[in-house]
C-alpha positions in Angstrom: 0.0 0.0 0.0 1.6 3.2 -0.8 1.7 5.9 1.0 -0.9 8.0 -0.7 -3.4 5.3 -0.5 -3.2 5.0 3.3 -3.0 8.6 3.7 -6.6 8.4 1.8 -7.7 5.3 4.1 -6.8 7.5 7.2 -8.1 10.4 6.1 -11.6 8.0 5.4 -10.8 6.6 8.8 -11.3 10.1 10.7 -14.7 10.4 8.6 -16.3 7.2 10.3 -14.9 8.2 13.6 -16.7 11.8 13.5 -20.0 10.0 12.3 -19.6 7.6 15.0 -19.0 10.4 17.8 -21.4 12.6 16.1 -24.1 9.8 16.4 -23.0 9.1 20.1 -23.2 12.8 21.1 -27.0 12.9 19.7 -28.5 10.2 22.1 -26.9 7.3 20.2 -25.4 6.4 24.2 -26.5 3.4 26.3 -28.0 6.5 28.7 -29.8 8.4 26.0 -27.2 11.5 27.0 -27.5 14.4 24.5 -24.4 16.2 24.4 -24.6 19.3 21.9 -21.3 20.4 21.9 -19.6 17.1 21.4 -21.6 16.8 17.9 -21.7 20.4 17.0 -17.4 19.2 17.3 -17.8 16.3 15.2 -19.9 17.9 12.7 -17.3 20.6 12.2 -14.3 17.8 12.1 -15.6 16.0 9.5 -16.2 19.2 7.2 -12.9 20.0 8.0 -11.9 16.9 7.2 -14.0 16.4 4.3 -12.3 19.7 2.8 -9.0 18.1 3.6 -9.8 15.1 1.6 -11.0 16.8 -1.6 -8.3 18.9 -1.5 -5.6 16.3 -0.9 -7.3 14.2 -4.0 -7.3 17.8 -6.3 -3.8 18.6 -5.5 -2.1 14.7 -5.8 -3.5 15.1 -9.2 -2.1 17.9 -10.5 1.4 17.2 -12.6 4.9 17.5 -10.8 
């Protein structure tokens, strides 16, 4: 696996973890605890992180 390709799987890696957080935070817990700011956190990671991505695919394409 090269290192581009796990960069990517890392990168889709971080995605799952801020959907899984994101769904904890919202009641998703064994206790039914809401906890806004933890998935108003997650939401903003994963855009961030979702920028990151595109941009990392845009910019490994462009010729050296």
């Amino acid at each position: 696996m090269s290192l581009r390709a796990f960069h990517r799987f890392f990168i889709v890696l971080c995605l799952a973890l801020f959907a899984f957080t994101g769904y904890w935070a919202s009641g998703g817990n064994p206790t039914a605890l809401v906890t806004p700011w933890l998935m108003y956190a997650s939401a903003a990671g994963a855009f961030a992180t979702l920028g990151y991505f595109f941009w990392h695919i845009r910019s490994s394409r462009l010729p050296k």
